[in-house]
Residue frames as qw, qx, qy, qz and C-alpha x, y, z in Angstrom:
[[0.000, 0.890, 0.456, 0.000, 0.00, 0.00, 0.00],
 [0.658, -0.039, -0.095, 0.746, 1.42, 3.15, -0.51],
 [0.302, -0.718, -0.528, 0.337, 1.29, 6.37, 1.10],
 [0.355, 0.600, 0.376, 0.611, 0.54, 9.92, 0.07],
 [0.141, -0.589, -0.504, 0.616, 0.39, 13.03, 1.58],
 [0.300, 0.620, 0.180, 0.703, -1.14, 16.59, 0.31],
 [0.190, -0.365, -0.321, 0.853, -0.53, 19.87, 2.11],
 [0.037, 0.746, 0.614, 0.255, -4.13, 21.61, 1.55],
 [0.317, 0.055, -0.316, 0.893, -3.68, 25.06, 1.79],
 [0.114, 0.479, 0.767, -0.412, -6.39, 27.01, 3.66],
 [0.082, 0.481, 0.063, -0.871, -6.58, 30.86, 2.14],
 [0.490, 0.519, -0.371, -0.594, -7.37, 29.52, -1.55],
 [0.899, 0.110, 0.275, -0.322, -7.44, 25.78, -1.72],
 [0.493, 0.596, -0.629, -0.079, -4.43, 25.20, -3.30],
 [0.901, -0.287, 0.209, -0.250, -2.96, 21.77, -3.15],
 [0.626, 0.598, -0.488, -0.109, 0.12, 20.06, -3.15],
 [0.982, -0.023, -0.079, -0.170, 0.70, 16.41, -3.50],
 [0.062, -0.716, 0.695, -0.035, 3.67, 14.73, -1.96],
 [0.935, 0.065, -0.349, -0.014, 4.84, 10.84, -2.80],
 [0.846, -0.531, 0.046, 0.010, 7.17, 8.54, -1.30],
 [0.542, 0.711, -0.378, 0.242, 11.08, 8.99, -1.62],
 [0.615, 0.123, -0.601, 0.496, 13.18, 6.50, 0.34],
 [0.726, -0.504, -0.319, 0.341, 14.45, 7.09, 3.61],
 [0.161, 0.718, -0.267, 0.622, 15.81, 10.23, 5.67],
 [0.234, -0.583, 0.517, -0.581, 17.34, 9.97, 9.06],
 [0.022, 0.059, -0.971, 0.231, 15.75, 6.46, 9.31],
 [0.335, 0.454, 0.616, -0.550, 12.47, 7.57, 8.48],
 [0.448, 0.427, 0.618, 0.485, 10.53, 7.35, 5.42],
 [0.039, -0.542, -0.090, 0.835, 10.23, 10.43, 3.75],
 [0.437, 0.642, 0.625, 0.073, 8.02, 12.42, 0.59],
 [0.211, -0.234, 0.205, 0.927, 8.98, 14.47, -2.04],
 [0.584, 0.635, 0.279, -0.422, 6.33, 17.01, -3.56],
 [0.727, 0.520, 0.431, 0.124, 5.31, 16.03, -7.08],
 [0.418, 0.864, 0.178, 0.219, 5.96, 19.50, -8.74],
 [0.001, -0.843, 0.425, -0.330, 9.10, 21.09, -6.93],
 [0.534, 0.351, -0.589, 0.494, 12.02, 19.81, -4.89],
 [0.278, -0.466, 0.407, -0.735, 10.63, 19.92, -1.38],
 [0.405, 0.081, -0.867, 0.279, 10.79, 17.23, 1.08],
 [0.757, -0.537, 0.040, -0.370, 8.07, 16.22, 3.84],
 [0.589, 0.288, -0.682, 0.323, 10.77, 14.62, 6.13],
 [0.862, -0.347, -0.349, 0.125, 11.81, 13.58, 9.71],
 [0.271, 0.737, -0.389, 0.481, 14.14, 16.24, 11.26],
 [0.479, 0.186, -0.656, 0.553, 16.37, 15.08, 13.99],
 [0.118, -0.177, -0.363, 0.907, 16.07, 18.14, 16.38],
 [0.400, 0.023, -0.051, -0.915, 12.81, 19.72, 14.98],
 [0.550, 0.172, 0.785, -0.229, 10.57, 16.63, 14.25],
 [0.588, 0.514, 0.589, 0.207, 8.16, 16.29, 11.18],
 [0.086, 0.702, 0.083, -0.702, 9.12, 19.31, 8.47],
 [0.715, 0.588, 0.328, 0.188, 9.55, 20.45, 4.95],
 [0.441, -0.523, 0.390, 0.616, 12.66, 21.19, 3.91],
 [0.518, 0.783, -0.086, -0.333, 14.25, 22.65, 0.45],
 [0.896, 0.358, -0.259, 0.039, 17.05, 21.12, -1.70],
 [0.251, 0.639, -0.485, 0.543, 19.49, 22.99, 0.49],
 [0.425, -0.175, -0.752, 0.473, 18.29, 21.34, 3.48],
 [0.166, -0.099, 0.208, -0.959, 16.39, 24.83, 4.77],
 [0.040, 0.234, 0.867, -0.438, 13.01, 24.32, 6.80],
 [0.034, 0.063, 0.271, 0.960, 9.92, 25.95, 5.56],
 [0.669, -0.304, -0.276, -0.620, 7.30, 24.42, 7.25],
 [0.187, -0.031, -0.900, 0.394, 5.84, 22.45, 10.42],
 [0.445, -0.495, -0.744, -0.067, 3.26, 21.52, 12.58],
 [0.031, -0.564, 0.181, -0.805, 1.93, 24.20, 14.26],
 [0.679, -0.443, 0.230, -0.538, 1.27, 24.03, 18.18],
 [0.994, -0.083, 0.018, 0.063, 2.91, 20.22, 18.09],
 [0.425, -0.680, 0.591, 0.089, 6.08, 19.80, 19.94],
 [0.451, 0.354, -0.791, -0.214, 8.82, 17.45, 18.08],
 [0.020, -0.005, 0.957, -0.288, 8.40, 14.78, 21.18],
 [0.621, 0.227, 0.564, -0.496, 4.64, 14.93, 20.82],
 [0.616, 0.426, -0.404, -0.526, 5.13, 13.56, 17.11],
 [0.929, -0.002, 0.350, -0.118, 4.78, 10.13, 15.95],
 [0.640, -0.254, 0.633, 0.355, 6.52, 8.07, 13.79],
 [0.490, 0.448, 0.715, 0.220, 4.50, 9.56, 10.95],
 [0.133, 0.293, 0.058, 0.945, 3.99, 12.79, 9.74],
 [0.072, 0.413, 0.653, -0.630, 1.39, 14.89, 12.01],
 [0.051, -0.639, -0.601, -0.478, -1.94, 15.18, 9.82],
 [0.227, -0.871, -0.354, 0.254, -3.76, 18.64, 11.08],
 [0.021, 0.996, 0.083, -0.024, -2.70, 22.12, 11.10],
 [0.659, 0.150, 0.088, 0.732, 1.15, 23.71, 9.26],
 [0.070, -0.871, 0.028, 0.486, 2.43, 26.63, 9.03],
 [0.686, 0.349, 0.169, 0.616, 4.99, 27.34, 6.02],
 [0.289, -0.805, 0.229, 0.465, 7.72, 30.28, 5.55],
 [0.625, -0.028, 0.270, 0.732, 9.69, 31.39, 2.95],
 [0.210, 0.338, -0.018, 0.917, 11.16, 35.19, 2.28],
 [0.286, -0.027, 0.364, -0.886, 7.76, 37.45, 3.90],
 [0.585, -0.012, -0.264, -0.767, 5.22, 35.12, 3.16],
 [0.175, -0.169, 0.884, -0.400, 3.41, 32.74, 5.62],
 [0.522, -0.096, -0.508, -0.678, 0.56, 29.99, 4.81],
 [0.425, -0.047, 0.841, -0.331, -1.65, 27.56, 7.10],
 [0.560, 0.066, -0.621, -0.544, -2.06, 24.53, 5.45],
 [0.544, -0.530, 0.506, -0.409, -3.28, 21.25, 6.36],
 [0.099, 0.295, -0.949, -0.038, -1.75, 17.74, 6.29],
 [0.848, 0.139, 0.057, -0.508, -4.04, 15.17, 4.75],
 [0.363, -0.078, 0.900, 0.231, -2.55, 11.08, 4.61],
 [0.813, 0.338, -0.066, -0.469, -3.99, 9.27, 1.18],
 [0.650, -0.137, 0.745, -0.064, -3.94, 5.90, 0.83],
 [0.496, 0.434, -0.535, -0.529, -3.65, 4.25, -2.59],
 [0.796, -0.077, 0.403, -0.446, -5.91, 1.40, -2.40],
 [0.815, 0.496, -0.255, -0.157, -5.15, 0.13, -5.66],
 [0.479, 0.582, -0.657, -0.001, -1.98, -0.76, -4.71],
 [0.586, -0.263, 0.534, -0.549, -3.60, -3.12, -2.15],
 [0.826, 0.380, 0.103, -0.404, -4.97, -5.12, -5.00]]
């Protein structure tokens, strides 16, 4: 089965769709479809989204690294980058088909 995530933003409904891409830190990580940005496992910070350079640009807002799971934390993000801040939210999808 394999496991999807999108970051729904709130202000305008935009969506974007992240797949699976190997392992980071010992956790599985997701790269978005359309751009170079990582849904990953940070050491020290916990679930985030990083750029190619490694640079943060998002997290779970209000959710402590130690209160994450082993998964990413579905519910409420922030994002950053240059002056411009968005709250999305983390949605898991499941591709049934590949159950079959």
């Amino acid at each position: 089965m394999t496991i999807e995530y999108e970051f729904r933003r709130r202000i305008d409904d935009v969506i974007y769709r992240f797949a699976p891409d190997g392992l980071v830190n010992g956790f599985p990580a997701w790269k978005r479809v359309d751009l170079d940005i990582r849904l990953i496992r940070h050491a020290d910070k916990g679930w985030c989204t990083v750029d190619s350079a490694g640079t943060i640009n998002g997290r779970p807002w209000n959710v402590e690294p130690e209160e994450q799971g082993a998964a990413p934390f579905e519910g409420e993000w922030v994002s950053k980058k240059n002056d411009k801040s968005y709250v999305y939210d983390l949605v898991k999808l499941t591709d049934r088909s590949a159950a079959f």
